[in-house]
MIKOL-530410 format. One record per residue (C-alpha): residue in one letter; x, y, z. Coordinates in steps of 0.001 Angstrom, whole numbers, plus 500000, padded with zeros to 6 digits. Layout:
N
AXYZ;...
***
This chain:
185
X450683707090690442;X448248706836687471;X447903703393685580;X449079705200682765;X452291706415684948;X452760703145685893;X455693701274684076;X454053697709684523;X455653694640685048;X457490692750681916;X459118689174681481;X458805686038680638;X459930683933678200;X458102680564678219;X458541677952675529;X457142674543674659;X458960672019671912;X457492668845671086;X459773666238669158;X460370662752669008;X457914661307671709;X458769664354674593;X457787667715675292;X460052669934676852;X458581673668678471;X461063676156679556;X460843679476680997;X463658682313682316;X463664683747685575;X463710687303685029;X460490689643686784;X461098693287685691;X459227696305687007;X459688699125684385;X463446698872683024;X464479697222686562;X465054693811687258;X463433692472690204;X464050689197689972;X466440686780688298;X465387683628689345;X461611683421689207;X460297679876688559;X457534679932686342;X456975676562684915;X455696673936686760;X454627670266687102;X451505669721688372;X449909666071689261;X446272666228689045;X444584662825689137;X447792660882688673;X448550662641685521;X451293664663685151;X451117667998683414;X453940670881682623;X452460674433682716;X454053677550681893;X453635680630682363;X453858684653681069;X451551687790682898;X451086688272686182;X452554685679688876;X449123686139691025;X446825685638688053;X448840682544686757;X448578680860690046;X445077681566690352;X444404680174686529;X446808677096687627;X444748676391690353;X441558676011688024;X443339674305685427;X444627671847688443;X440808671508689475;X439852670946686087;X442390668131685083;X440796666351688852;X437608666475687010;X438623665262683715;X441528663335684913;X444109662200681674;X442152664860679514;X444055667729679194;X442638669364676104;X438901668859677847;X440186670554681035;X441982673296679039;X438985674275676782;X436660674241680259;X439313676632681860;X439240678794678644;X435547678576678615;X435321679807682451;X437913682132682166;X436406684025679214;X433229684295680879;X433742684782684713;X433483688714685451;X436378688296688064;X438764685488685476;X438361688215682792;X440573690637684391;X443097688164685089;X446110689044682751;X448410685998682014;X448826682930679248;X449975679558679853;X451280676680677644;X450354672791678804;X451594669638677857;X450763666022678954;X453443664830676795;X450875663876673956;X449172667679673510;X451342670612673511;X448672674039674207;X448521677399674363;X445196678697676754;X444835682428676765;X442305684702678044;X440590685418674995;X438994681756674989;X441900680209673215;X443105677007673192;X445357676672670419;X447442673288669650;X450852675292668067;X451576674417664182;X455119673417663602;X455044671574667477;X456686674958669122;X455061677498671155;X455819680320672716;X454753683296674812;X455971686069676797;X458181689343676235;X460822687124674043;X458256684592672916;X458519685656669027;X462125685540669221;X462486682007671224;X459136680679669004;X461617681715665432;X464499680251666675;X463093677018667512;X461444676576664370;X464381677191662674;X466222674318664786;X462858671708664261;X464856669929661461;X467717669509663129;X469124666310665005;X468803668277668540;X466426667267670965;X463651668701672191;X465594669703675118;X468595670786673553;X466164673386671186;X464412674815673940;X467428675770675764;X469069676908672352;X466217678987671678;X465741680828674998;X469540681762674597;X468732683453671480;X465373685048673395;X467731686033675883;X470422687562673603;X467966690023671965;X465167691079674829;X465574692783677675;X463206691088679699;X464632687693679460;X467391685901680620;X469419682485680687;X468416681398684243;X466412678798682839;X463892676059684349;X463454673083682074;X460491670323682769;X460610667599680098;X457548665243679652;X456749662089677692;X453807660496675883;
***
C-alpha cells in the first residue's frame, strides 16, 4: 500500500485551560486508523516528574513520536530543573534541527502550573492568548468552546471537560473517555 493509499492514523483531542491559580490538560482516548476506531481508551496526557518538578504533557500525532519527544522534554526539564519554558524552547530548538526529530510528527502542550505551552515541530513554543490551548483532530472545536466558557464561574476543570464534550459532539475522531491532570502554581 502506497503512502498516498494509506488512510493514516487520526485523533486526539488535547486541551490545556489555565484559570484561577491551576492548569488543567485533558485529552480523549480515541486512536483511529482511517474511519475505524482502534482504540477508545488511549491515555495521552501525562505527568511527568523531572527534577522534583512536576509537569502535565499532552499529546496529538503519533503515540511513538510523542514518547520519543517526551523523553527529551523529560531530559531537558533534568537539565533545567523548575524551568519549563527553557527546557521547552531547547526541545523545540533540537527538534527543529535534528535530521531524525524532524520527521517526528506530533505536538504537545506543557504546563508547570505557572506556564501553559504549546511546542510543535516547526520550532514553536507558543504561550496560548486567552490561557486555552488546544491541539489535535477536535482541537479548534474544544479551543472555541473553552474560550467561550473563560468568563464564566466554572473552573478550570469543569471547562476542559465541558469543552472536550463539545469536541466530542462534532468530530469524529474524538470522544468523551477523557483523562484529566490538574496542576497548580
Amino acid at each position: 500500500m502506497s503512502k498516498q493509499e494509506f488512510p493514516g492514523w487520526h485523533g486526539t483531542t488535547i486541551i490545556g485551560v489555565k484559570k484561577d491559580g491551576e492548569v488543567v490538560i485533558a485529552g480523549d482516548g480515541q486512536v483511529s486508523l482511517g474511519q475505524t476506531v482502534i482504540k477508545g481508551t488511549a491515555r495521552k496526557v501525562r505527568r511527568l516528574s523531572p527534577g522534583g518538578f512536576d509537569v502535565v504533557a499532552g499529546f496529538a500525532g503519533s503515540t511513538a513520536d510523542a514518547f520519543t519527544l517526551l523523553e527529551r522534554l523529560e531530559a531537558k526539564l533534568e537539565a533545567t530543573p523548575g524551568q519549563l519554558a527553557r527546557a521547552s524552547v531547547e526541545l523545540a530548538k533540537d527538534w527543529r534541527t535534528d535530521k531524525y526529530l524532524q520527521k517526528l510528527e506530533a505536538m504537545l502542550i506543557v504546563s508547570d502550573g505557572r506556564e501553559l505551552l504549546v511546542i510543535t515541530g516547526a520550532g514553536d513554543v507558543l504561550e496560548p492568548e486567552h490561557s486555552v490551548a488546544a491541539i489535535g483532530s477536535g482541537g479548534n472545536y474544544a479551543l472555541a468552546a473553552a474560550r467561550g466558557m473563560m468568563d464564566s464561574d466554572r473552573d478550570a476543570e469543569t471547562v476542559a471537560r465541558d469543552a472536550m464534550k463539545i469536541a466530542s459532539d462534532i468530530c469524529v475522531y474524538t470522544n468523551g473517555n477523557l483523562t484529566v491532570e490538574k496542576i497548580t502554581q
